[in-house]
C-alpha positions as a LaTeX table, in Angstrom:
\begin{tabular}{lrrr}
\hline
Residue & $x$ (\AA) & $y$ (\AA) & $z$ (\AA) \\
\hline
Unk1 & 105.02 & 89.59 & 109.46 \\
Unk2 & 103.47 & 93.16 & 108.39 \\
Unk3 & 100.52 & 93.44 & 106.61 \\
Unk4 & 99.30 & 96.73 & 104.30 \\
Unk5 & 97.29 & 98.88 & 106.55 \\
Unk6 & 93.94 & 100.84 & 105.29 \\
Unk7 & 96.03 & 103.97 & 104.74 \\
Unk8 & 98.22 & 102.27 & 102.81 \\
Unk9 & 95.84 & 100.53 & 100.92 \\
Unk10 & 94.11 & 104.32 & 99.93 \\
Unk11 & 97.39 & 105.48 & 99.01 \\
Unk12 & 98.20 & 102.82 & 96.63 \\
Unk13 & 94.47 & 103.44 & 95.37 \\
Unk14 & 94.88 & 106.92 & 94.82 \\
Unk15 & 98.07 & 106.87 & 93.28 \\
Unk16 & 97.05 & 104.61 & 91.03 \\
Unk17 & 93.70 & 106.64 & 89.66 \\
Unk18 & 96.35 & 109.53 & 89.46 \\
Unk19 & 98.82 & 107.51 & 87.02 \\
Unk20 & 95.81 & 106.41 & 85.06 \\
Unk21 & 94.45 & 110.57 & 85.21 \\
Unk22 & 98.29 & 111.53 & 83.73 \\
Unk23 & 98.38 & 108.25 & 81.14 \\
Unk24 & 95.04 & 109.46 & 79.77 \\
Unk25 & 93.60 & 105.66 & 80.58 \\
Unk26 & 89.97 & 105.08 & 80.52 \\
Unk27 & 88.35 & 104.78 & 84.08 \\
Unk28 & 90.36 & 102.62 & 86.29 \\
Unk29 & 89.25 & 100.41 & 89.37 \\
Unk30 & 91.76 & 99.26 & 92.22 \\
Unk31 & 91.45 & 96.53 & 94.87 \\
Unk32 & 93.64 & 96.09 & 97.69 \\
Unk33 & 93.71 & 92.54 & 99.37 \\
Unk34 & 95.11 & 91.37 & 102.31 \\
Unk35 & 97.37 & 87.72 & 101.81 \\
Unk36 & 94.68 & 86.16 & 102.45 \\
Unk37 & 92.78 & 87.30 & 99.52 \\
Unk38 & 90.26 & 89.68 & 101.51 \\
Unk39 & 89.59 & 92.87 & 100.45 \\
Unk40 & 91.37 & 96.18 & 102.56 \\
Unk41 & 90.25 & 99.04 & 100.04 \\
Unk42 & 88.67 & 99.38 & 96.72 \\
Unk43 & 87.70 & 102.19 & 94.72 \\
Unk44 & 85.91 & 102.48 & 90.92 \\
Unk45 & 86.64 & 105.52 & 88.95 \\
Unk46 & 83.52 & 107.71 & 87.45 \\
Unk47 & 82.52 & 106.00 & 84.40 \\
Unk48 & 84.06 & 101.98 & 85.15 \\
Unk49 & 81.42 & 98.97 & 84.27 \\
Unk50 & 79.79 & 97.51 & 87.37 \\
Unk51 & 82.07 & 94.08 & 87.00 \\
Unk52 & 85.25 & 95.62 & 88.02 \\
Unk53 & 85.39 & 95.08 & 91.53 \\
Unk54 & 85.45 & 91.33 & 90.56 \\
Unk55 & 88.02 & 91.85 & 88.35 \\
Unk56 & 90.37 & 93.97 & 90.06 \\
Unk57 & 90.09 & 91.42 & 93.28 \\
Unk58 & 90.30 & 88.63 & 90.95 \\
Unk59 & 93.67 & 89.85 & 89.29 \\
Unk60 & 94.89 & 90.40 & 93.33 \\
Unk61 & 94.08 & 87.25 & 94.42 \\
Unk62 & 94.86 & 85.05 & 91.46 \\
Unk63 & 98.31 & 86.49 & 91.51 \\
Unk64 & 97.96 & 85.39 & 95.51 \\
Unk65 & 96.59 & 81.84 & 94.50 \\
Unk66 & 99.72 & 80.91 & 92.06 \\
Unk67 & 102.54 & 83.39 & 93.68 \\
Unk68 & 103.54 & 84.90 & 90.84 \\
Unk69 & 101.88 & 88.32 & 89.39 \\
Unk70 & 98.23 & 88.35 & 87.14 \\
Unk71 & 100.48 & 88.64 & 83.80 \\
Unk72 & 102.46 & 85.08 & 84.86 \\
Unk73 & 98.99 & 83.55 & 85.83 \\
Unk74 & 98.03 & 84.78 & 82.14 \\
Unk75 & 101.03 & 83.28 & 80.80 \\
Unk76 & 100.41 & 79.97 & 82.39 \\
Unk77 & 96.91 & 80.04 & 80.96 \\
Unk78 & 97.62 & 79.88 & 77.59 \\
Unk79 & 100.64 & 77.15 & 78.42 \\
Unk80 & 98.16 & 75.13 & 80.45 \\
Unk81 & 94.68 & 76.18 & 80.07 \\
Unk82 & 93.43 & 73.11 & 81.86 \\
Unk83 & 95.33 & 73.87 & 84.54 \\
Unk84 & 94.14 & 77.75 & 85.04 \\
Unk85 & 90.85 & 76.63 & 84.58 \\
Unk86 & 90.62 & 73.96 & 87.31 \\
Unk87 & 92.07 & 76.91 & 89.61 \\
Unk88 & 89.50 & 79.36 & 88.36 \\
Unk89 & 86.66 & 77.28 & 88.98 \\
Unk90 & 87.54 & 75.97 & 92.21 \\
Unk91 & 89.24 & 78.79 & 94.36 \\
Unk92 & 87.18 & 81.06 & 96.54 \\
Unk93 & 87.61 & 84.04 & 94.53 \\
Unk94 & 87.81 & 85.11 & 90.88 \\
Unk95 & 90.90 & 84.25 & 89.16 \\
Unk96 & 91.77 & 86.79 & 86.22 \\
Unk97 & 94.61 & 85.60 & 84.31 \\
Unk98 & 95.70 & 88.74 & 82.73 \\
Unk99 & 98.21 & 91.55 & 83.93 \\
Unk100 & 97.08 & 94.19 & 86.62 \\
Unk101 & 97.81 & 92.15 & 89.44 \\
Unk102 & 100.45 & 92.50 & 91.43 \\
Unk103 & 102.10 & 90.75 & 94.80 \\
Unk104 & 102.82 & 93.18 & 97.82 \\
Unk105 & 105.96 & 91.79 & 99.91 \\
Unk106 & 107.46 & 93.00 & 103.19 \\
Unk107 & 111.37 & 93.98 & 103.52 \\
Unk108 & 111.92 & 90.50 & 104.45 \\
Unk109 & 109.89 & 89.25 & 101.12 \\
Unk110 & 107.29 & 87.97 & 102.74 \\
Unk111 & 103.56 & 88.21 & 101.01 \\
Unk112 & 101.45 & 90.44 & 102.83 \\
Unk113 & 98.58 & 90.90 & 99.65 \\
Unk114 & 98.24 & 92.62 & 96.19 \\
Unk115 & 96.93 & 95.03 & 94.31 \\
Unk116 & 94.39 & 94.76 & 91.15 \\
Unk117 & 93.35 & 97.44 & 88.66 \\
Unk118 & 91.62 & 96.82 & 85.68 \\
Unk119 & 89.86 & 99.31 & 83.74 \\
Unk120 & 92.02 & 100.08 & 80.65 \\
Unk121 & 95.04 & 97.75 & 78.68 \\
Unk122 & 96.24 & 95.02 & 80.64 \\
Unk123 & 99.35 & 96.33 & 80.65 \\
Unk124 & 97.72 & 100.01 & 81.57 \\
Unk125 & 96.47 & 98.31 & 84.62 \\
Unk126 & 99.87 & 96.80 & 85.52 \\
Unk127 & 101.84 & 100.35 & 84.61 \\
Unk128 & 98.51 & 102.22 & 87.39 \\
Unk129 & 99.22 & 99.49 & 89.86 \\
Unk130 & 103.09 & 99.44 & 90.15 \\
Unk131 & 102.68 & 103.32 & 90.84 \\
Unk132 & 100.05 & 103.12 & 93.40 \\
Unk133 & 102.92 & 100.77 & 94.82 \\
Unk134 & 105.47 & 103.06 & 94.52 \\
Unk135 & 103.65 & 106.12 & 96.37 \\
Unk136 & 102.26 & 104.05 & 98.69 \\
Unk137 & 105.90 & 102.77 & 100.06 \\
Unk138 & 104.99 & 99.04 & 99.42 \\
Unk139 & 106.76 & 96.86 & 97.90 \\
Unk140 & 106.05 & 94.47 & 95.16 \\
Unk141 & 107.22 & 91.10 & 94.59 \\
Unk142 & 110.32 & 90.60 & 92.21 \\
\hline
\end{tabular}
């Protein structure tokens, strides 16, 4: 199995402030975890609230957590908000269920972490972290 090296990681990060820079979106911040939910890279843009880290990671890893991406886990939380909840409150890390969050696969599909932004729209976040993907040559899940 691969995993997203630190270079990687910076040039998902970077691509990602740049998409947010050419959308006009208001500061972004971008976290980079491995598959095990720990944190490779993470970067806050000039002007982003001090809780973004936490959200950014916890968009990564609750994507990691369920398997599917942050929006899904968002989904599922207003299906089953009992359920999302319970997860929340007892995994290791933040869970965020809303969309920013995306899976990071290997060519063989395997997970080898995601990628978090918040800092703007949900869906913002999930356009900034798709293109951080992109330029970075990783591949998301799905």
């Amino acid at each position: 199995m691969s995993r997203i090296t630190l270079n990687q990681a910076n040039a998902c990060i970077a691509a990602a402030l740049v998409k947010g820079e050419e959308l006009g979106l208001k500061p972004l911040s971008v976290a980079v975890v491995d598959a095990g939910g720990h944190m490779i890279a993470f970067q806050r843009q000039d002007g982003a609230s001090f809780g973004r880290m936490q959200i950014a990671q916890g968009k990564a890893v609750g994507a990691l957590a369920l398997g599917v991406s942050s929006r899904k886990v968002g989904d599922m939380a207003v299906e089953r908000p009992w359920f999302v909840g319970a997860l929340a409150a007892s995994a290791p890390h933040a869970v965020i269920p809303a969309a920013g969050g995306i899976i990071v696969v290997d060519g063989a599909g395997e997970v080898i972490g995601a990628v978090g932004v918040t800092g703007d729209t949900s869906d913002n976040d999930e356009l900034a972290a798709l293109a951080g993907l992109a330029a970075a040559g990783l591949q998301a899940q799905g």
